[in-house]
Backbone of each chain as nested JSON, in Angstrom:
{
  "chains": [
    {"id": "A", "residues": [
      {"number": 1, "name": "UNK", "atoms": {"N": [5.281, 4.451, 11.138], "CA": [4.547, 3.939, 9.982], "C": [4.687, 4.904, 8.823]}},
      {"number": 2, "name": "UNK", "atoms": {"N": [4.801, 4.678, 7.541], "CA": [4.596, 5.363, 6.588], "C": [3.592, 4.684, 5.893]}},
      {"number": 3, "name": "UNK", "atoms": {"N": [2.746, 6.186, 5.791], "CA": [1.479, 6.053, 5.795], "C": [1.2, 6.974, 4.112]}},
      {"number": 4, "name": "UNK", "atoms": {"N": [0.162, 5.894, 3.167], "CA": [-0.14, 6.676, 1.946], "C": [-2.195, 7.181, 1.977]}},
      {"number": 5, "name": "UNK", "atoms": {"N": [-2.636, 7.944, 1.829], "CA": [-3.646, 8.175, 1.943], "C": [-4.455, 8.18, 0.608]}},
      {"number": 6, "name": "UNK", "atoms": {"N": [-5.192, 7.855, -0.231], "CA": [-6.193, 7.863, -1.467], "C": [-7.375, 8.19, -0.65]}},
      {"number": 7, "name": "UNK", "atoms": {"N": [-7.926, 9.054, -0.833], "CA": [-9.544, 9.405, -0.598], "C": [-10.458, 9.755, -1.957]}},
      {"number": 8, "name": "UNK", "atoms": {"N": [-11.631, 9.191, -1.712], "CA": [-12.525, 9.486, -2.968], "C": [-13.691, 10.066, -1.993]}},
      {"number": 9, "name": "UNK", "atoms": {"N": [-14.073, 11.663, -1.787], "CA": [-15.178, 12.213, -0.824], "C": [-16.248, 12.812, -1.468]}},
      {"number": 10, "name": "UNK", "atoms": {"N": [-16.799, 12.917, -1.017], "CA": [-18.093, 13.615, -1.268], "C": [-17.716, 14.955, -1.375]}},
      {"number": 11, "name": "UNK", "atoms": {"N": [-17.836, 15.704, -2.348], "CA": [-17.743, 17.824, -2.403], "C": [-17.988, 18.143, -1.041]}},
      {"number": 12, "name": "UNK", "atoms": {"N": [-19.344, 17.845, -0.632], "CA": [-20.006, 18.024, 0.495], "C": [-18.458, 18.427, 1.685]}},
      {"number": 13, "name": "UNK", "atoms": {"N": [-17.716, 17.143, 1.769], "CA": [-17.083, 16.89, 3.111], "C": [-15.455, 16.836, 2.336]}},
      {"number": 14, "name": "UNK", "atoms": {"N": [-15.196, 17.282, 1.631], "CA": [-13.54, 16.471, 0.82], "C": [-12.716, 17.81, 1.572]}},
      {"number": 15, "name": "UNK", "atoms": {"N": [-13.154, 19.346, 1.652], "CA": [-12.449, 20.193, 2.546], "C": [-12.03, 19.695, 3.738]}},
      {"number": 16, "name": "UNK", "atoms": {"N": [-13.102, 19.548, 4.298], "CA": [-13.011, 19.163, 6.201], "C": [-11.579, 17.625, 6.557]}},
      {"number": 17, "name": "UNK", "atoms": {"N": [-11.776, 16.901, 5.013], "CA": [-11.052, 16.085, 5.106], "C": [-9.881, 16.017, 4.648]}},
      {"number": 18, "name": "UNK", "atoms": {"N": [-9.665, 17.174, 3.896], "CA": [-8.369, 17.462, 3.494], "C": [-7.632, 18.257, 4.578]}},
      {"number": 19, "name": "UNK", "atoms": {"N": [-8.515, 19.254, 5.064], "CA": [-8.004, 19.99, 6.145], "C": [-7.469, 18.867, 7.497]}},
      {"number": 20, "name": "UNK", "atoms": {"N": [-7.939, 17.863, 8.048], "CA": [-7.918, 16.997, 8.664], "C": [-6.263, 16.332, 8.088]}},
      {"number": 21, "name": "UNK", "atoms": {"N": [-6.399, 15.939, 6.93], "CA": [-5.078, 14.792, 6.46], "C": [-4.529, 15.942, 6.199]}},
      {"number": 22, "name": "UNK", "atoms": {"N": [-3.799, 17.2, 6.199], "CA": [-2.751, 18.238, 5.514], "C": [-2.385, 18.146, 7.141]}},
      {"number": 23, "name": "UNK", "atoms": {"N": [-2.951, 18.18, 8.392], "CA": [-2.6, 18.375, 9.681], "C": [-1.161, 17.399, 10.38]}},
      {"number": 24, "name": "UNK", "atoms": {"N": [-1.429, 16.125, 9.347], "CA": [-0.892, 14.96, 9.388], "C": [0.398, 14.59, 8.244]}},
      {"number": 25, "name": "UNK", "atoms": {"N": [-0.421, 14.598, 6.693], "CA": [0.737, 14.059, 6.26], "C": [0.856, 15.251, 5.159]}},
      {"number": 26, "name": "UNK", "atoms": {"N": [1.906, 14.862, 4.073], "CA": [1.936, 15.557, 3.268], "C": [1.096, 15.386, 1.79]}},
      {"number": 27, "name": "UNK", "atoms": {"N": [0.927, 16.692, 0.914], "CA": [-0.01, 16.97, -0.134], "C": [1.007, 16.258, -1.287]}},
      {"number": 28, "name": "UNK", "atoms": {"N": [0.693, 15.194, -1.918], "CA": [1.175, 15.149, -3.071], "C": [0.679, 15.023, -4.479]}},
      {"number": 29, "name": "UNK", "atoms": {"N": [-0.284, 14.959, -4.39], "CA": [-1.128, 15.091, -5.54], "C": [-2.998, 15.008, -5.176]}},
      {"number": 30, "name": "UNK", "atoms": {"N": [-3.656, 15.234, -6.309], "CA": [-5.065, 15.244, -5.962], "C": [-6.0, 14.104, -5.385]}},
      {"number": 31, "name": "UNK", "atoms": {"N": [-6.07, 14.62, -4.458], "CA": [-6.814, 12.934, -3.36], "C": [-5.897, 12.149, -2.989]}},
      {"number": 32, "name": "UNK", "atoms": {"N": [-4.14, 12.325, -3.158], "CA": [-3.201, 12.032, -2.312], "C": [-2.446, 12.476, -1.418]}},
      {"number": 33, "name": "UNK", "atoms": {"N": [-2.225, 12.414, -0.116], "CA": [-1.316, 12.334, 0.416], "C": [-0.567, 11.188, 1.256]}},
      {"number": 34, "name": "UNK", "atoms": {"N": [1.059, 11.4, 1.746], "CA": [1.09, 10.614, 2.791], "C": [2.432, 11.319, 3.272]}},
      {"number": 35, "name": "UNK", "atoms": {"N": [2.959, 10.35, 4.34], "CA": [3.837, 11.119, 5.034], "C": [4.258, 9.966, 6.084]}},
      {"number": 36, "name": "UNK", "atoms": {"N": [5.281, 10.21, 7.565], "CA": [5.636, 9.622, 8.344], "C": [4.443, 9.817, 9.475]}},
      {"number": 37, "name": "UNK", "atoms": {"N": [4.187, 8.776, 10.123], "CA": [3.509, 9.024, 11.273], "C": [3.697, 7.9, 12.296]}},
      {"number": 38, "name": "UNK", "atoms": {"N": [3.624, 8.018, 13.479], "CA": [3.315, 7.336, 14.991], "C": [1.879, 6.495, 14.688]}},
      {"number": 39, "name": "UNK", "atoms": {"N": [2.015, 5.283, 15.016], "CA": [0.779, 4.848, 15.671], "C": [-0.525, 5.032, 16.262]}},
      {"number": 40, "name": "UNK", "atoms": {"N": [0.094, 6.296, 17.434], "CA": [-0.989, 7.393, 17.66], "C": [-1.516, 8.213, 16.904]}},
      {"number": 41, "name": "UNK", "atoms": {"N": [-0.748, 8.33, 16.09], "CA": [-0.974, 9.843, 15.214], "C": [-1.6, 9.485, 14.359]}},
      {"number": 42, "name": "UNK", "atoms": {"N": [-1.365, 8.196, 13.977], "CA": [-2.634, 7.119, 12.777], "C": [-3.894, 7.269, 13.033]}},
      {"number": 43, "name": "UNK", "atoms": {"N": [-3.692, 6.638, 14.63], "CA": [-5.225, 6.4, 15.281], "C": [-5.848, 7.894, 15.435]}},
      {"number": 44, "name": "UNK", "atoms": {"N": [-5.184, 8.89, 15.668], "CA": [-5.836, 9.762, 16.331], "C": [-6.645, 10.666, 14.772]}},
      {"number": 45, "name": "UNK", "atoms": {"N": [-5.693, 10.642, 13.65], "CA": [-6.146, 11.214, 12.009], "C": [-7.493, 10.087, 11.929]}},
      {"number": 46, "name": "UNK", "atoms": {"N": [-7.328, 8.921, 12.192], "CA": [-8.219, 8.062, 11.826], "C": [-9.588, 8.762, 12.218]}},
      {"number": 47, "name": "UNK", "atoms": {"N": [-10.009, 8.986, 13.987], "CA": [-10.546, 8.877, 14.828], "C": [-11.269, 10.578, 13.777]}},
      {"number": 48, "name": "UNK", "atoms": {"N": [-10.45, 11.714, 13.802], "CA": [-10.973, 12.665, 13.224], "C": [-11.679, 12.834, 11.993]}},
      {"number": 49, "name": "UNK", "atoms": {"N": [-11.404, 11.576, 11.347], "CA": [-11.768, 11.632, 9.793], "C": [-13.25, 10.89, 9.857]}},
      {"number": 50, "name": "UNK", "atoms": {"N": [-13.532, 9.861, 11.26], "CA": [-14.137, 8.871, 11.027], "C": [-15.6, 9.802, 11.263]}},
      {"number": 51, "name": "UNK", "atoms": {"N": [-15.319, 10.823, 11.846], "CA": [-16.344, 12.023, 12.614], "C": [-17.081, 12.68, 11.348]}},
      {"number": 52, "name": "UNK", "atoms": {"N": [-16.072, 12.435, 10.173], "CA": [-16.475, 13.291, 9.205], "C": [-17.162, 12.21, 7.782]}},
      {"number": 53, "name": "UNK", "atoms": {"N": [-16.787, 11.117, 7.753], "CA": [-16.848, 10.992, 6.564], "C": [-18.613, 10.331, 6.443]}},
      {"number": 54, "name": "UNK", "atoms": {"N": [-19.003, 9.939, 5.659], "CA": [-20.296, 9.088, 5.246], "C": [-20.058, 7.679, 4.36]}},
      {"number": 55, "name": "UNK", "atoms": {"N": [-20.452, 6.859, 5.3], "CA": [-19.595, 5.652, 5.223], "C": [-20.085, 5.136, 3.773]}},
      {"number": 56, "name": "UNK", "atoms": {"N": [-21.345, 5.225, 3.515], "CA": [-21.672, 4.475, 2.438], "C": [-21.797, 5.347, 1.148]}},
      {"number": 57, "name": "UNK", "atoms": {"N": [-20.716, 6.715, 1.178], "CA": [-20.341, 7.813, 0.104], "C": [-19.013, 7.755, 0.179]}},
      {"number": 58, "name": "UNK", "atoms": {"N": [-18.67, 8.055, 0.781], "CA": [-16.915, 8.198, 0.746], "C": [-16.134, 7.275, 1.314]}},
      {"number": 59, "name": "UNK", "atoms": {"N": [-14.998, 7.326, 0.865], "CA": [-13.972, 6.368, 0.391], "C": [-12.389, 6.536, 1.335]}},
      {"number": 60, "name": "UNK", "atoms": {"N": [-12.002, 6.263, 2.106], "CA": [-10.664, 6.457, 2.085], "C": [-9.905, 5.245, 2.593]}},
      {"number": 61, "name": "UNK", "atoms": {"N": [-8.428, 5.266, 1.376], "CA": [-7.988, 4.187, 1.412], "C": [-6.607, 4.312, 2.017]}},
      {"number": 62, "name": "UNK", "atoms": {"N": [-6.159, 3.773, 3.112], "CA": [-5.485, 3.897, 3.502], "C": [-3.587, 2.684, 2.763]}},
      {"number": 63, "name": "UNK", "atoms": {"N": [-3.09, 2.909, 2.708], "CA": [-1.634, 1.969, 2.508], "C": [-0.676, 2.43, 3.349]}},
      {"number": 64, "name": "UNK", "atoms": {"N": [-0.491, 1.328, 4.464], "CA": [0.32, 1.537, 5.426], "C": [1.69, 0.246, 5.222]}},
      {"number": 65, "name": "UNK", "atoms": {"N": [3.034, 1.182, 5.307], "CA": [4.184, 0.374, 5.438], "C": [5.041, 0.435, 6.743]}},
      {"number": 66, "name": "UNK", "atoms": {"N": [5.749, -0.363, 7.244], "CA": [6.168, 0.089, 8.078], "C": [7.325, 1.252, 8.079]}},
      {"number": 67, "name": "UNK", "atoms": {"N": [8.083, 0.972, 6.839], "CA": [8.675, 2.309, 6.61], "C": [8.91, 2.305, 4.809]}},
      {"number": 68, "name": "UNK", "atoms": {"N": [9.935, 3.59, 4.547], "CA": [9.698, 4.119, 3.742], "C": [10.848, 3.195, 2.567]}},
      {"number": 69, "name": "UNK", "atoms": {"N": [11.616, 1.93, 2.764], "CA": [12.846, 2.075, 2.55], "C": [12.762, 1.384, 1.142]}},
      {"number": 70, "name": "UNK", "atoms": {"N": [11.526, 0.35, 1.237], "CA": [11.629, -0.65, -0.088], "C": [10.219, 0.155, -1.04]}},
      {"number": 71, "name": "UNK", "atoms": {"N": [9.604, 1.614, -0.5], "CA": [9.411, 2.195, -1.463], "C": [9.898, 3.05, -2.26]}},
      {"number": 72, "name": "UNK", "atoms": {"N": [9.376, 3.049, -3.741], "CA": [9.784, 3.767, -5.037], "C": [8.86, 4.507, -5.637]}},
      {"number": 73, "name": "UNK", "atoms": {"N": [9.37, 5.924, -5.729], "CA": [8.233, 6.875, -6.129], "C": [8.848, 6.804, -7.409]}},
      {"number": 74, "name": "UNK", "atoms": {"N": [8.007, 7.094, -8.726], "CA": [8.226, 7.246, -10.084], "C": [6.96, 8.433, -10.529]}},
      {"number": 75, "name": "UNK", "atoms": {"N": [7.692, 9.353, -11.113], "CA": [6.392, 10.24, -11.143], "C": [6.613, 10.911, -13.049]}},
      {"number": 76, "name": "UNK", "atoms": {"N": [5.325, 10.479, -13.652], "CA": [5.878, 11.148, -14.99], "C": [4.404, 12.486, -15.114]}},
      {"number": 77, "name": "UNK", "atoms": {"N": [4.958, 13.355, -15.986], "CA": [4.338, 14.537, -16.365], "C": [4.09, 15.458, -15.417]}},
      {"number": 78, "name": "UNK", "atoms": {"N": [3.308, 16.434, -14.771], "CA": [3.644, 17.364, -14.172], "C": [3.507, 16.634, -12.566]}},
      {"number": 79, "name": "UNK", "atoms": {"N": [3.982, 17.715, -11.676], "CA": [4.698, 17.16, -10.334], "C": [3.21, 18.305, -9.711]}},
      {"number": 80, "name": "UNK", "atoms": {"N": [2.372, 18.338, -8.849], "CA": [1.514, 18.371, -8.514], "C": [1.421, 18.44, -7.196]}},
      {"number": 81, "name": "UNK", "atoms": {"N": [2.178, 17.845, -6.23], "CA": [2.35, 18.242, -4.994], "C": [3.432, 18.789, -4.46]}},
      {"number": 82, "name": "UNK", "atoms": {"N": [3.694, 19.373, -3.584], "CA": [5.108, 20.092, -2.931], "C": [6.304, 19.643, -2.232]}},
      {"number": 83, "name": "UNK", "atoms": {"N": [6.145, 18.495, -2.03], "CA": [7.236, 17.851, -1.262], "C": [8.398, 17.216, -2.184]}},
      {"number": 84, "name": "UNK", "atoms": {"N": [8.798, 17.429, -0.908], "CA": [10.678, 17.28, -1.456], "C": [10.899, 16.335, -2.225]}},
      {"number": 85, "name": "UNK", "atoms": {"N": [10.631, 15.12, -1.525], "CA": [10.923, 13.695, -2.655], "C": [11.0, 13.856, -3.84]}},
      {"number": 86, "name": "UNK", "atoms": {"N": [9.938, 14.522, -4.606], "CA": [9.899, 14.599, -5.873], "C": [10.986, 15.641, -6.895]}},
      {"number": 87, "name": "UNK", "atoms": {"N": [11.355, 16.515, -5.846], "CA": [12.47, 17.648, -6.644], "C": [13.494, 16.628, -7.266]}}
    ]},
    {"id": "B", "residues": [
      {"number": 1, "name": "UNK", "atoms": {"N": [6.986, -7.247, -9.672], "CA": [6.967, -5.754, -8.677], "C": [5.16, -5.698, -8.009]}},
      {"number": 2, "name": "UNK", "atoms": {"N": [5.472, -4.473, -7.355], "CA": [4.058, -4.458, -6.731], "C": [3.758, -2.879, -7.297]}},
      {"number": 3, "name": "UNK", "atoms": {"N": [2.765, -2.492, -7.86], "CA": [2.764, -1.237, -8.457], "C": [1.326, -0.608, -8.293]}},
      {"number": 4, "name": "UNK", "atoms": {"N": [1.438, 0.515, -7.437], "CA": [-0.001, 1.383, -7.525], "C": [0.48, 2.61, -8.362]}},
      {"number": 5, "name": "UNK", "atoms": {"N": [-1.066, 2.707, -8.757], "CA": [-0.677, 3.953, -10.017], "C": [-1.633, 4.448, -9.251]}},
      {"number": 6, "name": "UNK", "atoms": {"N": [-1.702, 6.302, -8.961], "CA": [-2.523, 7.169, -8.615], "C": [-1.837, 8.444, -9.728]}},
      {"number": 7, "name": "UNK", "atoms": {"N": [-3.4, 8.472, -11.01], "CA": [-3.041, 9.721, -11.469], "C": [-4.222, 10.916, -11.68]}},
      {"number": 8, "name": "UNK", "atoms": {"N": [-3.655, 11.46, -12.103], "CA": [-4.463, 12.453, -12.453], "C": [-4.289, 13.618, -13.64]}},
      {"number": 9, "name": "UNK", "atoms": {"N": [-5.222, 13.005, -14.583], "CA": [-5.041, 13.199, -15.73], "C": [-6.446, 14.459, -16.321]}},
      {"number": 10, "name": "UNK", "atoms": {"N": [-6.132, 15.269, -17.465], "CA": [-7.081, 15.596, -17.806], "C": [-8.306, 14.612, -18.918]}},
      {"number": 11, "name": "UNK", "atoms": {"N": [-9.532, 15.399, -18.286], "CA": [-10.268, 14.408, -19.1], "C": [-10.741, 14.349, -20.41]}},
      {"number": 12, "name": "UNK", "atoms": {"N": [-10.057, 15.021, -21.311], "CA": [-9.707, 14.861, -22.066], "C": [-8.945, 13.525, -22.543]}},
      {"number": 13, "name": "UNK", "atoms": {"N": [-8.163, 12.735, -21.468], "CA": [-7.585, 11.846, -21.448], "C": [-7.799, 10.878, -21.132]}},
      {"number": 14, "name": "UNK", "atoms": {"N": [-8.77, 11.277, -20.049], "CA": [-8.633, 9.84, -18.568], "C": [-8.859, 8.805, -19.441]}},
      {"number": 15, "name": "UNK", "atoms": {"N": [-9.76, 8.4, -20.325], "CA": [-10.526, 7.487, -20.229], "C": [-9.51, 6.502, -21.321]}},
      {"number": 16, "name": "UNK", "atoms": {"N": [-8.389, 7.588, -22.248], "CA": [-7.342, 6.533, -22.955], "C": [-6.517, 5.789, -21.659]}},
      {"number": 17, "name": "UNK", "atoms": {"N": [-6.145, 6.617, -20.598], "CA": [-5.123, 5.974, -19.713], "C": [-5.728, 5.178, -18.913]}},
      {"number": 18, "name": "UNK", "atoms": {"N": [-7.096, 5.23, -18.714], "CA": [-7.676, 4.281, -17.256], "C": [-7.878, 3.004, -18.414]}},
      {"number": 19, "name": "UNK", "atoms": {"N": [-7.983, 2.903, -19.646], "CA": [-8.092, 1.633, -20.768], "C": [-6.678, 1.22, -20.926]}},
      {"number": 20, "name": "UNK", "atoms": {"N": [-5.799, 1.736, -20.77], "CA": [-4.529, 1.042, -20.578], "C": [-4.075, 0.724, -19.745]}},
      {"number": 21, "name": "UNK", "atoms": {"N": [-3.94, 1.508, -18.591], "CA": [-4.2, 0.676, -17.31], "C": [-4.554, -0.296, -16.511]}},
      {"number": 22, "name": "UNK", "atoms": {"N": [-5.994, -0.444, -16.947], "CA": [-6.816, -1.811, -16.509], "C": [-6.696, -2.511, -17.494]}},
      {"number": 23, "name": "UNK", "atoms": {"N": [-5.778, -2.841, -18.669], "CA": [-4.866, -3.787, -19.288], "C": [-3.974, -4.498, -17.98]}},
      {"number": 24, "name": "UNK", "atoms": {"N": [-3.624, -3.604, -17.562], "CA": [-2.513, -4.306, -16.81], "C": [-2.472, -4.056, -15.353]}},
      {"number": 25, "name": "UNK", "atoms": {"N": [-3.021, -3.651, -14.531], "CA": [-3.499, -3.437, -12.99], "C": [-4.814, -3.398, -12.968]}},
      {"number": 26, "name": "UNK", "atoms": {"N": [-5.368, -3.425, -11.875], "CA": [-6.731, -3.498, -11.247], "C": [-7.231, -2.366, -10.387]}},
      {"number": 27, "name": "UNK", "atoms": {"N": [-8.787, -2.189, -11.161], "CA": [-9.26, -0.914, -10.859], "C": [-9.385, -0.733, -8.748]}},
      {"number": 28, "name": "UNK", "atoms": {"N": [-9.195, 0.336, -8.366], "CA": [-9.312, 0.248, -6.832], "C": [-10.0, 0.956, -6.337]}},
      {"number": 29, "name": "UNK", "atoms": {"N": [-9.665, 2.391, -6.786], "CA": [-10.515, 3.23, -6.268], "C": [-10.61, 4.568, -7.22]}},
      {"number": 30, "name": "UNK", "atoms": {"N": [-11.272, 5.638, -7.637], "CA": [-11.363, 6.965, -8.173], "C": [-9.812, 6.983, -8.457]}},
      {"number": 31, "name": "UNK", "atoms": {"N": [-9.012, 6.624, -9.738], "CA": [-8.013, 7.541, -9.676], "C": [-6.765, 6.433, -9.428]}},
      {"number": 32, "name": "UNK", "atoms": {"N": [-7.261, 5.247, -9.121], "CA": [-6.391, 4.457, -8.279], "C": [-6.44, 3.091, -8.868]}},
      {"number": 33, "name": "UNK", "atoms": {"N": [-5.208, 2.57, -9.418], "CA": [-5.338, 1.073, -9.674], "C": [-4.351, 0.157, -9.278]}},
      {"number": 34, "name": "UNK", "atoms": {"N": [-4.148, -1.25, -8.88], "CA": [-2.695, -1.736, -8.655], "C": [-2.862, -3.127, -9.06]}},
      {"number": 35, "name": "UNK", "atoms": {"N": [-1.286, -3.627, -8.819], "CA": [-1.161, -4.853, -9.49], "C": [0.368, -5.232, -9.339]}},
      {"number": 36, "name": "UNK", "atoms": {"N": [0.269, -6.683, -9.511], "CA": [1.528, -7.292, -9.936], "C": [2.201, -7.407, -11.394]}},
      {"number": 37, "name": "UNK", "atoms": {"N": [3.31, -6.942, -11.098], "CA": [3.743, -6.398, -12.936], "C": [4.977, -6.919, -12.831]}},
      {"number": 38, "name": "UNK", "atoms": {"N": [5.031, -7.759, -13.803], "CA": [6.912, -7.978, -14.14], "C": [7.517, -6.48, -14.921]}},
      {"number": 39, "name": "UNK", "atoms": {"N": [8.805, -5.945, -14.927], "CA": [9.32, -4.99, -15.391], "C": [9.041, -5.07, -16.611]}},
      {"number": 40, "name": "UNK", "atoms": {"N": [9.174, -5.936, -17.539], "CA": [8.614, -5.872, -18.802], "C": [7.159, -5.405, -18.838]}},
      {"number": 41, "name": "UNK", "atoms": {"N": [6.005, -6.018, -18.417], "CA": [4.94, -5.591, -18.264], "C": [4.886, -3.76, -17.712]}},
      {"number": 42, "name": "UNK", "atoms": {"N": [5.599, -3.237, -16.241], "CA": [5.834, -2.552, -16.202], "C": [6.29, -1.051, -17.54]}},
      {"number": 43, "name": "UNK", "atoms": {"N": [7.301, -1.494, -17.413], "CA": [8.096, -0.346, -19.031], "C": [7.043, -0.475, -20.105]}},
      {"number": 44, "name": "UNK", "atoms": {"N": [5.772, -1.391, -20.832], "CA": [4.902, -1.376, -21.741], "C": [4.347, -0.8, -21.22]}},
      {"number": 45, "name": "UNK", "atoms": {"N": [3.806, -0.712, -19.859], "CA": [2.398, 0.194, -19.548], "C": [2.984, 1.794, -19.947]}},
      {"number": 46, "name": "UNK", "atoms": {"N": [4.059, 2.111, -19.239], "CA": [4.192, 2.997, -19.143], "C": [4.674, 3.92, -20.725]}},
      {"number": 47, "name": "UNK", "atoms": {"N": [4.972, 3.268, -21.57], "CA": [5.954, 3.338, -23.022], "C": [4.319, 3.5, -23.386]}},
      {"number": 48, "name": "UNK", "atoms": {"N": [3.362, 2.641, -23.412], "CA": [1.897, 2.992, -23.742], "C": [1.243, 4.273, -23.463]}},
      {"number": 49, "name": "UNK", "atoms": {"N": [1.311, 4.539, -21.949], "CA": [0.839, 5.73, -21.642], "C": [1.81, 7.181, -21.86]}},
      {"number": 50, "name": "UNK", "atoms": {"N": [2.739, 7.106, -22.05], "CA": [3.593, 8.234, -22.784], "C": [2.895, 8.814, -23.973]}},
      {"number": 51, "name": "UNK", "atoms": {"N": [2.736, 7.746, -24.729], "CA": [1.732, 8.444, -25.489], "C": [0.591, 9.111, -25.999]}},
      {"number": 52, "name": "UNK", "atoms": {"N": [-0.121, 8.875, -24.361], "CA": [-0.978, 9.594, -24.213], "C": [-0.913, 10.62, -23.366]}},
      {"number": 53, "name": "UNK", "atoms": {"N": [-0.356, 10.828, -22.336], "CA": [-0.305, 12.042, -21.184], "C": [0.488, 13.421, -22.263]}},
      {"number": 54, "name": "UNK", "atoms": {"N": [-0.059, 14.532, -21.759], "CA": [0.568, 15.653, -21.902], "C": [1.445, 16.094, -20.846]}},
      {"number": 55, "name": "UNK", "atoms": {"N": [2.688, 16.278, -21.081], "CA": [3.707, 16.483, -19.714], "C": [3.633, 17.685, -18.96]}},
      {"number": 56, "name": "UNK", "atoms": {"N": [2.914, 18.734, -19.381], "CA": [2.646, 19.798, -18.784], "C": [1.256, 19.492, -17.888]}},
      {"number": 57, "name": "UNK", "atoms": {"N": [0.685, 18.899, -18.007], "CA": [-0.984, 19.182, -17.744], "C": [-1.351, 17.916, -17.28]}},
      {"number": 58, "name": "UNK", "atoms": {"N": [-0.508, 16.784, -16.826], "CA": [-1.225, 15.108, -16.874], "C": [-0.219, 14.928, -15.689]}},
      {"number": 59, "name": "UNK", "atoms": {"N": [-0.617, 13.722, -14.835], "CA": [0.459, 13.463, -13.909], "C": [0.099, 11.839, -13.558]}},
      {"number": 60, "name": "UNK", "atoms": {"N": [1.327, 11.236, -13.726], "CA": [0.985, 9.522, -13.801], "C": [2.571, 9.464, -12.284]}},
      {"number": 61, "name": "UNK", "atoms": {"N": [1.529, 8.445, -10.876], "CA": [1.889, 8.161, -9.462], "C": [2.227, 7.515, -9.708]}},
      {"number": 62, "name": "UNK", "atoms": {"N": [3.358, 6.666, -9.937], "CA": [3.898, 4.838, -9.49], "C": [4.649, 5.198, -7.815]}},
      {"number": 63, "name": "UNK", "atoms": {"N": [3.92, 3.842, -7.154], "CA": [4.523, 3.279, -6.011], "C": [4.676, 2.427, -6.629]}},
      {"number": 64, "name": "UNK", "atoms": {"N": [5.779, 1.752, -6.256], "CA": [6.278, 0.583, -6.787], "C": [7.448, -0.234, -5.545]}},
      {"number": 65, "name": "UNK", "atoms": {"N": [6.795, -1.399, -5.237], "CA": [7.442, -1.984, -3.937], "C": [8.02, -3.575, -4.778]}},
      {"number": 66, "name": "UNK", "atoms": {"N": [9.062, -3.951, -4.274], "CA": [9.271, -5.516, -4.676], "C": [8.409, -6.491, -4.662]}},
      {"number": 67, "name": "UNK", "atoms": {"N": [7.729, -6.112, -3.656], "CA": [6.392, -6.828, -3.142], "C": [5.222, -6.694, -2.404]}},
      {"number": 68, "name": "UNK", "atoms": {"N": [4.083, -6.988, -2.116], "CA": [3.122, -6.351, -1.558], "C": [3.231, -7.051, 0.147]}},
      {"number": 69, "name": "UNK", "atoms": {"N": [4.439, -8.118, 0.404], "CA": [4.644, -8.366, 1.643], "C": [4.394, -7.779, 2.923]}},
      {"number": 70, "name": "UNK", "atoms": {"N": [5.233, -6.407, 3.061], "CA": [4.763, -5.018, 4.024], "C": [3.86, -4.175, 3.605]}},
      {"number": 71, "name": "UNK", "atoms": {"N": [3.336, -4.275, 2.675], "CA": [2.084, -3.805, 2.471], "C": [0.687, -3.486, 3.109]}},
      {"number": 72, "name": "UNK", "atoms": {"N": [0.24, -2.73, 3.75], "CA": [-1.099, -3.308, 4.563], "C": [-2.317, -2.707, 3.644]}},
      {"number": 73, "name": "UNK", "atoms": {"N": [-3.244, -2.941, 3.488], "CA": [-4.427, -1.562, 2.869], "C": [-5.27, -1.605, 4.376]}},
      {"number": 74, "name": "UNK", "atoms": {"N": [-6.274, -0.298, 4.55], "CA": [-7.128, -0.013, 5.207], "C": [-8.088, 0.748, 4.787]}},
      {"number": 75, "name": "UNK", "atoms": {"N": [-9.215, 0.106, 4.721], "CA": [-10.112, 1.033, 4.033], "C": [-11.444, 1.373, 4.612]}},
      {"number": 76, "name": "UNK", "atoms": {"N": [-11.822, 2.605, 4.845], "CA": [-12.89, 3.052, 5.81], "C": [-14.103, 3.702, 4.709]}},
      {"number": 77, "name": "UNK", "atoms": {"N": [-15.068, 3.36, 5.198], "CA": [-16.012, 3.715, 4.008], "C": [-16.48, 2.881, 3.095]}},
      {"number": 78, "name": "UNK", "atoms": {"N": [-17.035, 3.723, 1.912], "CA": [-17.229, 2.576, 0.919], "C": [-16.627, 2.095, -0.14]}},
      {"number": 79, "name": "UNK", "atoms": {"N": [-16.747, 0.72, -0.284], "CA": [-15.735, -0.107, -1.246], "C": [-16.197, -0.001, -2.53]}},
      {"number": 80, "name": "UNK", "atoms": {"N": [-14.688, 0.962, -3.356], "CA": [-15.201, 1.312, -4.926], "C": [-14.804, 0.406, -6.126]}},
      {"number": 81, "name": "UNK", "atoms": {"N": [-13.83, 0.001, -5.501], "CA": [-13.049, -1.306, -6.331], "C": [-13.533, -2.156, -6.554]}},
      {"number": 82, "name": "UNK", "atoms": {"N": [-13.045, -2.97, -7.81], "CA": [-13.772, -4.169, -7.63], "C": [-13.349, -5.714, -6.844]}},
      {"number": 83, "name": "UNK", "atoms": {"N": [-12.231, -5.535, -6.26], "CA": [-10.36, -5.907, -5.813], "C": [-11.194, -7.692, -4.818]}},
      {"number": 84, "name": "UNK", "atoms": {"N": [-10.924, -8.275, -4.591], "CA": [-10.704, -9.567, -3.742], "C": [-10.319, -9.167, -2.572]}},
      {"number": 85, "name": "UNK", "atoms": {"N": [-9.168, -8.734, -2.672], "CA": [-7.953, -7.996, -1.111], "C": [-9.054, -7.865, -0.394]}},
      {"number": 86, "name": "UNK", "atoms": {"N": [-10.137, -6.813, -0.477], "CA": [-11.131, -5.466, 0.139], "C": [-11.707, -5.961, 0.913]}},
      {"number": 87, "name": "UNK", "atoms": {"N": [-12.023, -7.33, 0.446], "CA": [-13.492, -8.159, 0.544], "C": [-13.461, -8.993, 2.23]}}
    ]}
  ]
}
């Protein structure tokens, strides 16, 4: 699966949950990441995040494709996360 | 096309680019809007917001898919959008 992550968290908990999704996918910008992942590896980020978040405060939105091939990254003004794609 | 925008702008700014934006995509989440855009529609948003981002200091996300076909969303928590899809 290629997997895109948007989270909107609470201060409170947005560490624990960043620390959680950096384990998994990659950092590409603020309150984004995503990356390749397994099925399991979905469920299992899911299962850790679900421990953390407060359902009726925070936000996370998941966009799942099955792969990466008919997406298009376009990125204007500064580049903000570290991964390769974007060099 | 199918187009999510995730940016992150200073705020100094946000509030010219999130008004041009929700011209032409739909608000989703903190940071996050999407939509169906013909390329024309497309190249105006963006020819619009050029003129507002600073290229050092502003950063504008396009995903951009042919279609929202393989698309999935998943969303855990609470719903910030105002979107149909969510519902």
């Amino acid at each position: 699966l290629y997997v895109i992550l948007v989270y909107d968290i609470n201060v409170a908990r947005v560490g624990k949950i960043l620390k959680i999704s950096r384990k998994y996918l990659n950092w590409v910008q603020n309150s984004v990441l995503e990356g390749e992942l397994t099925e399991a590896s979905f469920r299992a980020m899911k299962a850790e995040m679900m421990k953390v978040i407060v359902q009726d405060e925070d936000s996370l939105l998941f966009y799942v494709l099955g792969n990466q091939r008919y997406l298009e990254r376009k990125l204007y003004g500064v580049k903000k996360g570290g991964e390769e794609w974007i060099l």
